[in-house]
Backbone and ligand atoms as CSV (ligand in chain L), in Angstrom:
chain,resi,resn,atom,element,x,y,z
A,1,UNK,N,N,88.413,150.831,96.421
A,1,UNK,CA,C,88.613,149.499,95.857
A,1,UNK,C,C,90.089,149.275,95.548
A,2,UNK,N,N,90.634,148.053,95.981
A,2,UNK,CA,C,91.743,147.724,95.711
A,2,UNK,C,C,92.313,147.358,94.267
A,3,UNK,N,N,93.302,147.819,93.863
A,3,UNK,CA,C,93.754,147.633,92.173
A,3,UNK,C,C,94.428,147.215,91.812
A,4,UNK,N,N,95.641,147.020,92.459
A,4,UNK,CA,C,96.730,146.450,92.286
A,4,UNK,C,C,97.853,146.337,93.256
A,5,UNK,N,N,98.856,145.334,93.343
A,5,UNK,CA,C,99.935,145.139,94.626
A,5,UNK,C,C,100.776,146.442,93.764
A,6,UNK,N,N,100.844,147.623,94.602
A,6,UNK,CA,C,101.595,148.959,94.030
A,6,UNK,C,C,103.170,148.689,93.991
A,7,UNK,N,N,103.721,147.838,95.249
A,7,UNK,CA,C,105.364,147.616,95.399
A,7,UNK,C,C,105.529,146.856,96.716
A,8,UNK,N,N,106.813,146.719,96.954
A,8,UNK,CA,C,106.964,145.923,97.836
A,8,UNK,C,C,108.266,147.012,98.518
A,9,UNK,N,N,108.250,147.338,99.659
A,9,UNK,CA,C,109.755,148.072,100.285
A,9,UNK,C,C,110.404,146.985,101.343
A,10,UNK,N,N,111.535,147.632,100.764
A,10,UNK,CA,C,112.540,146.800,101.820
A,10,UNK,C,C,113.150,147.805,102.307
A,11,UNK,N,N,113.835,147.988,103.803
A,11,UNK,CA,C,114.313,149.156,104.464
A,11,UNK,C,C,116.043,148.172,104.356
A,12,UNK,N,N,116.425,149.636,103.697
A,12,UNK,CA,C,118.195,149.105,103.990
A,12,UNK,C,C,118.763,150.139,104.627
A,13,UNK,N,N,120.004,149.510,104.845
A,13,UNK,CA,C,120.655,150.653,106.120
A,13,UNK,C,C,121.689,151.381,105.125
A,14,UNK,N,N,121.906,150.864,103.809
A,14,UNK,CA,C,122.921,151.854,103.127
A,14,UNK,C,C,122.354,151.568,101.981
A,15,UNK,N,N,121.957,153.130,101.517
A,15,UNK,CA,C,120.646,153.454,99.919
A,15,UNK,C,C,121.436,153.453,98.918
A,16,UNK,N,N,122.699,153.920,98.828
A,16,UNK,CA,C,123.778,153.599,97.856
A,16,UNK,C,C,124.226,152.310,97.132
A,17,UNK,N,N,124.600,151.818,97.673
A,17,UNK,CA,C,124.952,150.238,97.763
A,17,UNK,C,C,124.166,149.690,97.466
A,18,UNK,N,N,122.108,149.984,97.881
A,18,UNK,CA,C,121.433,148.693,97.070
A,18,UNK,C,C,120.954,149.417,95.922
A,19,UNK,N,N,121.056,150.542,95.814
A,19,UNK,CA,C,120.385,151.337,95.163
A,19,UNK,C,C,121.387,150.647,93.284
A,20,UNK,N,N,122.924,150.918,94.014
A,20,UNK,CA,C,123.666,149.986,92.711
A,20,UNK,C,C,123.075,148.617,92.458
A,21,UNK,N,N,123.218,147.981,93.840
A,21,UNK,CA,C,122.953,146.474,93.499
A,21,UNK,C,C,121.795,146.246,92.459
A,22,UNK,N,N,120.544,146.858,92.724
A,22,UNK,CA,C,119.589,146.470,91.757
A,22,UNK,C,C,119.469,147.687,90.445
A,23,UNK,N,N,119.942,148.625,90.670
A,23,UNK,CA,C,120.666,149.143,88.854
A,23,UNK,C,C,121.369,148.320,88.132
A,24,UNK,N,N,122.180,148.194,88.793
A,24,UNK,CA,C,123.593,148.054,88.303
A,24,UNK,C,C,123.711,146.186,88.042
A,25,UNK,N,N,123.451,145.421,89.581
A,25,UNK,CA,C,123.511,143.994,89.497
A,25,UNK,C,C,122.366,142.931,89.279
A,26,UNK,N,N,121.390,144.059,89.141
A,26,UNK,CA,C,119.884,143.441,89.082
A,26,UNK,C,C,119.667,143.681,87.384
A,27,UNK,N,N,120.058,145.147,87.021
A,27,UNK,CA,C,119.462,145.509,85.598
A,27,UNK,C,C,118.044,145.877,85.595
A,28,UNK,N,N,117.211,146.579,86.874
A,28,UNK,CA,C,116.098,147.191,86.881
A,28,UNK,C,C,116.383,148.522,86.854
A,29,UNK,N,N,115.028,148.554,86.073
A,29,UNK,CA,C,115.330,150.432,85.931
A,29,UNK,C,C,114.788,151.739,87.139
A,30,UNK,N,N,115.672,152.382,87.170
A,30,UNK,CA,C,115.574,153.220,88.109
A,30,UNK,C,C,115.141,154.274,88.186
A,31,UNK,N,N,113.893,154.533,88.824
A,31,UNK,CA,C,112.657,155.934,88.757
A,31,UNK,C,C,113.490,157.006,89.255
A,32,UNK,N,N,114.224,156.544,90.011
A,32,UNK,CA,C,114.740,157.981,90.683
A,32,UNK,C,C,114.911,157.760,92.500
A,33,UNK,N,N,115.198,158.661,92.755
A,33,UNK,CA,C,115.300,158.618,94.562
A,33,UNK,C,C,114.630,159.858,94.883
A,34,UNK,N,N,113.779,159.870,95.880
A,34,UNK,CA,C,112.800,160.672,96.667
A,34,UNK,C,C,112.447,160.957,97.784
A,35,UNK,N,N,112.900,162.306,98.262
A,35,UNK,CA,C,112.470,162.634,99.851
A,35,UNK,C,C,110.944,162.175,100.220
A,36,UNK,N,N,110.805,161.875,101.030
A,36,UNK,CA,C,108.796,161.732,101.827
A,36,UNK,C,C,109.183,162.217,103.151
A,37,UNK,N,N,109.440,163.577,103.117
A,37,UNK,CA,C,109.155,164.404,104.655
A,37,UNK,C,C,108.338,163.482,105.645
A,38,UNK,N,N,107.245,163.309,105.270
A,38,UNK,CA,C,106.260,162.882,106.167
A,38,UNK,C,C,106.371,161.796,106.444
A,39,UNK,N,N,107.608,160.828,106.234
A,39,UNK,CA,C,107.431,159.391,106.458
A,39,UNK,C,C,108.937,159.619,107.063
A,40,UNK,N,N,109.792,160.932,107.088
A,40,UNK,CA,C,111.284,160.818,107.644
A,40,UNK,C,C,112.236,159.471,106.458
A,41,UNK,N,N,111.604,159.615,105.877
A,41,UNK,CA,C,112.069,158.852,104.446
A,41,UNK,C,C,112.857,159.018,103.119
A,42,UNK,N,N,114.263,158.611,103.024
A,42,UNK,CA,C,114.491,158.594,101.167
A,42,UNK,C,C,114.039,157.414,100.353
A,43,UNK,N,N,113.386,157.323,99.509
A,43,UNK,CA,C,112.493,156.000,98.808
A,43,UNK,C,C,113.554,156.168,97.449
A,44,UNK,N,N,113.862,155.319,96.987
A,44,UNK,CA,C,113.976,154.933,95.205
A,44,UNK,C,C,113.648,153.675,95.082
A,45,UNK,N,N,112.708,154.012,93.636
A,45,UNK,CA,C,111.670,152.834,92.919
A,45,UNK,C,C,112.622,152.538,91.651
A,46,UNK,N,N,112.327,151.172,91.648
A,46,UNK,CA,C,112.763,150.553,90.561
A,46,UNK,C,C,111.032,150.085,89.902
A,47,UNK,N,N,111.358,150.098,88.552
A,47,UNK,CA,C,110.171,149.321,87.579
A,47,UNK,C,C,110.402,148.024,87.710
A,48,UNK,N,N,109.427,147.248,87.576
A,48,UNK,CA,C,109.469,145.903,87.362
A,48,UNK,C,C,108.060,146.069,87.071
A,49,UNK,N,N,108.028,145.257,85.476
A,49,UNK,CA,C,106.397,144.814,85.149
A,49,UNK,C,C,105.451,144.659,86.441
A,50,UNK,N,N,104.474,145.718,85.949
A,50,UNK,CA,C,103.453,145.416,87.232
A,50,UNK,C,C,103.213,145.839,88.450
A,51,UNK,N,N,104.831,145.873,88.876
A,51,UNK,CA,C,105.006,146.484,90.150
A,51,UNK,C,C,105.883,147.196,90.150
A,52,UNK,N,N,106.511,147.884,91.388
A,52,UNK,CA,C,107.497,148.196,91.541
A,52,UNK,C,C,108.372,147.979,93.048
A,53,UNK,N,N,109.426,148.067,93.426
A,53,UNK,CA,C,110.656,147.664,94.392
A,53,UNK,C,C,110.422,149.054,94.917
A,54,UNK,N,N,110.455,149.285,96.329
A,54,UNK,CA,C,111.049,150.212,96.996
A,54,UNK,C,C,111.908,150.120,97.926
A,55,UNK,N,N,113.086,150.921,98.078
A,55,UNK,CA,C,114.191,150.458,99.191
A,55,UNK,C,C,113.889,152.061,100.133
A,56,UNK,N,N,113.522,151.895,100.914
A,56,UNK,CA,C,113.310,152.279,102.015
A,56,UNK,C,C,114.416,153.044,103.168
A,57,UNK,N,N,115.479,153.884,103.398
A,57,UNK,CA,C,115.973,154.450,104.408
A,57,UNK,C,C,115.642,155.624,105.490
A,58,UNK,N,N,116.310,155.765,106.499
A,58,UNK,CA,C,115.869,156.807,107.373
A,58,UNK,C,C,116.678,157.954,106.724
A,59,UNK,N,N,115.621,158.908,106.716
A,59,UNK,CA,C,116.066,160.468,106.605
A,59,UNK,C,C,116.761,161.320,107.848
A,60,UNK,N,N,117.740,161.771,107.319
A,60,UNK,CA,C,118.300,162.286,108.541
A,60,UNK,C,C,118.502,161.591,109.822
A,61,UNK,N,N,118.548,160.323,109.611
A,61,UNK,CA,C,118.897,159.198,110.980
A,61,UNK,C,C,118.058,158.933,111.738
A,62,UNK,N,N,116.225,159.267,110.926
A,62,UNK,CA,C,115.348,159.097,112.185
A,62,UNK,C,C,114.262,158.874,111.482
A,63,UNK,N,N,113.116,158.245,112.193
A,63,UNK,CA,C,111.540,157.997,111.645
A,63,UNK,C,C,111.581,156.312,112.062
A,64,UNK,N,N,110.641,155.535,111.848
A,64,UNK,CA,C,110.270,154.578,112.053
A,64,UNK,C,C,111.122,153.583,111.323
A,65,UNK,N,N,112.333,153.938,110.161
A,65,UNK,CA,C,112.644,152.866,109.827
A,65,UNK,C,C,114.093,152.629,110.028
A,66,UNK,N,N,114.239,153.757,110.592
A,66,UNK,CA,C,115.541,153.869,111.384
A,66,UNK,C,C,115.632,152.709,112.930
A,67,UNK,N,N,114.223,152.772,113.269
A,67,UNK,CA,C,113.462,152.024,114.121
A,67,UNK,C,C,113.841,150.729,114.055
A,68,UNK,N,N,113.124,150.154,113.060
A,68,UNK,CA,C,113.147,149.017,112.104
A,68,UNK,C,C,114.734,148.590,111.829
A,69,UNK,N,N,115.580,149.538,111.686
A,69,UNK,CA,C,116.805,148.732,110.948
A,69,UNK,C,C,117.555,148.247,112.153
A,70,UNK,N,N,116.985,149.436,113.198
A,70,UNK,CA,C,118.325,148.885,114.220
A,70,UNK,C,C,117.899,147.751,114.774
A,71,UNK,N,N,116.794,147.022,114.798
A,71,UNK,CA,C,115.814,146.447,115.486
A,71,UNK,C,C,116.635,144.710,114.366
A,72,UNK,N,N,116.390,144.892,113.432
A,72,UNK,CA,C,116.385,143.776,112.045
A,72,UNK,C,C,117.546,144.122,111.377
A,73,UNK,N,N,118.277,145.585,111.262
A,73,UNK,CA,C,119.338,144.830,110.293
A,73,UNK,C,C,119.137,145.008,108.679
A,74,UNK,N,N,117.614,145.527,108.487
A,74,UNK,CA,C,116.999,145.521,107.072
A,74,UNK,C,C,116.505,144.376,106.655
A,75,UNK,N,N,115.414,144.411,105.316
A,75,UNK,CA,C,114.301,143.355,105.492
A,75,UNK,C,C,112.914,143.679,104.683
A,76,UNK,N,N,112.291,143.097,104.380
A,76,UNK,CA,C,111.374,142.922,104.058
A,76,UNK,C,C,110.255,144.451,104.777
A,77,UNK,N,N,109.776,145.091,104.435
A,77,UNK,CA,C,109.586,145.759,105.098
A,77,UNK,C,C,107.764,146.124,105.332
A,78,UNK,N,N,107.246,146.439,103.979
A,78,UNK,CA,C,105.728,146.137,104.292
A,78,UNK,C,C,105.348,145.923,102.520
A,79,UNK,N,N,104.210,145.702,102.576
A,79,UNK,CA,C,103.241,145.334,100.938
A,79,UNK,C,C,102.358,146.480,100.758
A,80,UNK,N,N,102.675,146.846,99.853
A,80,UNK,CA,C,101.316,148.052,99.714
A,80,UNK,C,C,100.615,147.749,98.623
A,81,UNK,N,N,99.439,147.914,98.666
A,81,UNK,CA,C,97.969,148.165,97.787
A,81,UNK,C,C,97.477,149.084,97.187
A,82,UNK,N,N,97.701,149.421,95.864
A,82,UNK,CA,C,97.267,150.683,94.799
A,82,UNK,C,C,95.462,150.883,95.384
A,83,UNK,N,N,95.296,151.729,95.683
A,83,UNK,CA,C,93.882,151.950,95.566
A,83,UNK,C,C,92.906,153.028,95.174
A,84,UNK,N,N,91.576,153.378,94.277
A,84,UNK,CA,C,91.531,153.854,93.600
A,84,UNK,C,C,90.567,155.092,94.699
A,85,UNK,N,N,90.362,155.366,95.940
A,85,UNK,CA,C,89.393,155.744,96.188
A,85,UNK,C,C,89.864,155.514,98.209
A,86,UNK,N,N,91.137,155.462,98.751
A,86,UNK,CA,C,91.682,155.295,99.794
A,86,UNK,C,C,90.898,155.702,100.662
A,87,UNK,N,N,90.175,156.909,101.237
A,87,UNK,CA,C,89.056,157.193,101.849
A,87,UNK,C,C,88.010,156.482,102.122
A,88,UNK,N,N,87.724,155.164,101.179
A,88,UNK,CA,C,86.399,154.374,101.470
A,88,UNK,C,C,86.675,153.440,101.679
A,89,UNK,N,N,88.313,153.450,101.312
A,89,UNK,CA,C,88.640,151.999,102.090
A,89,UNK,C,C,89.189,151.478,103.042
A,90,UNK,N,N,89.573,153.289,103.454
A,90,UNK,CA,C,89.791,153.191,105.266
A,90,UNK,C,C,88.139,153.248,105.856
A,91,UNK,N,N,87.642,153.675,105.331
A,91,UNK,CA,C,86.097,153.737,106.511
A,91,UNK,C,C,85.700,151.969,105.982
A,92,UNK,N,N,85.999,151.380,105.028
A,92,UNK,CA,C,85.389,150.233,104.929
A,92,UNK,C,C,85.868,149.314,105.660
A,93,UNK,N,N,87.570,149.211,105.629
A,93,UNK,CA,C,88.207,148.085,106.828
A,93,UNK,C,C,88.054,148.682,108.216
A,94,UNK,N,N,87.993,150.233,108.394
A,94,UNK,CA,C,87.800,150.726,109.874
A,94,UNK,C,C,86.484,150.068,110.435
A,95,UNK,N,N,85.489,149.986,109.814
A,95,UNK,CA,C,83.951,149.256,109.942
A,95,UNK,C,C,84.110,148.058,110.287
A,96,UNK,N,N,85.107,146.844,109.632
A,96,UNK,CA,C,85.221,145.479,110.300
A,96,UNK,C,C,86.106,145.511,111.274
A,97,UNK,N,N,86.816,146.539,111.718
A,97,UNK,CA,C,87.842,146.290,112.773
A,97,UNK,C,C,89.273,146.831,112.634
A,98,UNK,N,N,89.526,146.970,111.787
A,98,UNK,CA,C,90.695,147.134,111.218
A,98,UNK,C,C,91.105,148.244,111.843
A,99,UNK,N,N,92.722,148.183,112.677
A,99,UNK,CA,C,93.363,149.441,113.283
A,99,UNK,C,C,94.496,149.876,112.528
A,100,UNK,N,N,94.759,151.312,111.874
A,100,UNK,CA,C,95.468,152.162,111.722
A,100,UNK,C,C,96.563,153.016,111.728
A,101,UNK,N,N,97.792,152.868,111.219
A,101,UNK,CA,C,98.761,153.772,112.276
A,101,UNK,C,C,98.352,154.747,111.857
A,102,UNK,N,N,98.016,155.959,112.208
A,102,UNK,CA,C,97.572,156.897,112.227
A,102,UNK,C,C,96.202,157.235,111.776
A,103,UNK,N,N,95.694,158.448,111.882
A,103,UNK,CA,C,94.037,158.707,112.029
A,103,UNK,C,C,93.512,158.835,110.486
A,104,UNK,N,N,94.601,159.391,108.851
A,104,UNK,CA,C,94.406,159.493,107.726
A,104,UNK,C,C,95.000,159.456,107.377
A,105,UNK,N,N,95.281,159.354,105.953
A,105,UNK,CA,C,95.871,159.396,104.798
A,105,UNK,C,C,97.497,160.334,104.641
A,106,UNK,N,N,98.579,160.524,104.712
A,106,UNK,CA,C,99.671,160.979,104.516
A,106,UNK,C,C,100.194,160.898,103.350
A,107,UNK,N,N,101.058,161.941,102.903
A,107,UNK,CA,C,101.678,162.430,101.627
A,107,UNK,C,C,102.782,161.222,101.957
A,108,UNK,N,N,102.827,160.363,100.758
A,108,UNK,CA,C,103.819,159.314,100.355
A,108,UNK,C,C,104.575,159.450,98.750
A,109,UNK,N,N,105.191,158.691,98.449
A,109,UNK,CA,C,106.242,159.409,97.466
A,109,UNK,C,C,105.019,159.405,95.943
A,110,UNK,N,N,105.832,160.151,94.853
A,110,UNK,CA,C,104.854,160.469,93.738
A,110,UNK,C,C,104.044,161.258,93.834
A,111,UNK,N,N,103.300,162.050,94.895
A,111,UNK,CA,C,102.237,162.482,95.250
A,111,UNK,C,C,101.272,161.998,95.761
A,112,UNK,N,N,101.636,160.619,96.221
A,112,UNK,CA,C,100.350,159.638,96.554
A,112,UNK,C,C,100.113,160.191,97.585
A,113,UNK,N,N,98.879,159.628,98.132
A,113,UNK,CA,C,98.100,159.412,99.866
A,113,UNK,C,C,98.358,157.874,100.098
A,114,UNK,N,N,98.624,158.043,101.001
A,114,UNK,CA,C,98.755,157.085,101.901
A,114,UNK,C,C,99.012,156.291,103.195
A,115,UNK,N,N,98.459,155.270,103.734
A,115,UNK,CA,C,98.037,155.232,105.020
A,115,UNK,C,C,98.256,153.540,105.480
A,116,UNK,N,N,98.942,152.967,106.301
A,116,UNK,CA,C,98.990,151.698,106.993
A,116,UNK,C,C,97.700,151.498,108.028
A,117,UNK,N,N,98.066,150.039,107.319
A,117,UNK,CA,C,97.153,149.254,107.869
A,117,UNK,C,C,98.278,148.752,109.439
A,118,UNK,N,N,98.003,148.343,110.466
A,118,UNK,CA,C,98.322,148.040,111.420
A,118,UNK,C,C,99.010,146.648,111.241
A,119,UNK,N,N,99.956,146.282,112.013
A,119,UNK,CA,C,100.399,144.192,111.301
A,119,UNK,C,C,99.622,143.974,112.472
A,120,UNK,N,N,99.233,144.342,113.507
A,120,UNK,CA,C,98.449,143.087,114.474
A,120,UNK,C,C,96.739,142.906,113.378
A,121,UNK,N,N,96.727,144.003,112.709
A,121,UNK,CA,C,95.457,143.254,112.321
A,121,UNK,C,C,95.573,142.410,111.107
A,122,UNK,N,N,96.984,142.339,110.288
A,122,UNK,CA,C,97.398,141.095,109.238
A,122,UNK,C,C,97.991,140.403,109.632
A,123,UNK,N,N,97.781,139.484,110.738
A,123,UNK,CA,C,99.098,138.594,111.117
A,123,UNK,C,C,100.526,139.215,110.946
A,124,UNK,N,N,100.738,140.305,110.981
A,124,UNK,CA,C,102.175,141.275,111.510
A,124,UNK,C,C,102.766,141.073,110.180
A,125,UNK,N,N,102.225,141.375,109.083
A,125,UNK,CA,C,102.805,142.158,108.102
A,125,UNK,C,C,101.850,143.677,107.723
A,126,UNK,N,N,103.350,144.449,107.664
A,126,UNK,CA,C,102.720,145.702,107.221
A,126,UNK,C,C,102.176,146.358,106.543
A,127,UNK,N,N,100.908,146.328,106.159
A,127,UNK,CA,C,100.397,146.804,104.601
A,127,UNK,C,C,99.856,148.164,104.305
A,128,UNK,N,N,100.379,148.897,103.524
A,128,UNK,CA,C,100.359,150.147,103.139
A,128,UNK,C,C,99.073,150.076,101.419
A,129,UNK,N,N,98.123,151.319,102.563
A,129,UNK,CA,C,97.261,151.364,100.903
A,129,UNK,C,C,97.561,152.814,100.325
A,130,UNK,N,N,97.440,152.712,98.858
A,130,UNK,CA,C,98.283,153.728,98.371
A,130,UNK,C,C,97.227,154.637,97.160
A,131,UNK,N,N,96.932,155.658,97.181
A,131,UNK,CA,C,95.989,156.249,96.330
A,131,UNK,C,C,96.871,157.417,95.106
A,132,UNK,N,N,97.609,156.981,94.288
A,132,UNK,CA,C,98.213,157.598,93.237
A,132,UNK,C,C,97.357,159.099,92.565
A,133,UNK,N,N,98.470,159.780,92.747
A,133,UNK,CA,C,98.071,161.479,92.693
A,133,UNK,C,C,97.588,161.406,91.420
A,134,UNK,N,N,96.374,162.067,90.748
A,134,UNK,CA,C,96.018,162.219,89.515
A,134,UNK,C,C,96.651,162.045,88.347
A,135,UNK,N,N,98.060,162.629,88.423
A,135,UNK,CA,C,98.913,162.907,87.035
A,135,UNK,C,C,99.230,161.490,87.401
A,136,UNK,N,N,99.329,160.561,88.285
A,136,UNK,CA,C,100.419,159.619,88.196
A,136,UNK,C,C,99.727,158.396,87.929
A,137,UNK,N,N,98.054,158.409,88.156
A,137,UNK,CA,C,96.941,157.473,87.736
A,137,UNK,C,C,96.774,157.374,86.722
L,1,CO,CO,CO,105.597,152.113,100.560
């Protein structure tokens, strides 16, 4: 079951620079910055009531959003969905149709699981559902 809009990422091409902009020129507070091996990813979250901001870069100059930047430039990048139980709610949208980038669930930052939804099956935005690791629920 879905719980809440978890964050919103934007992929930038220099993590420094926005990483100030919204410390520093925004005045949001800053969780920290975080490797995700499995996504070829450095993530840092900012708080914002409710939700949170993720800025998005390629690790080591490669993965899908390295993809993405050279492609766009940086951007808006996908919406993700807190969910309490991610397993039933891939077999539940897999049941109406719903296609996948990949076959399960992947280690995403915090300890979460997590897994995209495909954009051809949302009108081509990317939506990421996100199942928060015990300590972090
Ligand atoms: Co995300």
């Amino acid at each position: 079951m879905i719980t809440a809009l978890d964050h919103i990422a934007i992929a930038v091409p220099d993590l420094e620079s926005a990483v100030a902009r919204f410390l520093d020129d925004f005045g949001l507070r800053h969780d920290g910055n975080e490797v995700v091996e499995a996504a070829q990813t450095t993530t840092a979250f900012f708080s914002v009531p409710e939700t949170h901001i993720e800025l998005v870069h390629p690790l080591n100059g490669g993965g899908p959003i390295s993809t993405y930047l050279e492609k766009r430039g940086g951007g808006l990048h996908h919406l993700c969905f807190r969910t309490d139980d991610i397993d039933a709610d891939v077999a539940r949208l897999k049941e109406k149709g719903y296609q996948f980038i990949g076959d399960e669930p992947t280690p995403g930052a915090h300890g979460s699981r997590v897994i995209f939804i495909h954009p051809k099956s949302c009108d081509g935005v990317l939506i990421e559902l996100s199942e928060p690791s015990e300590t972090q629920a």
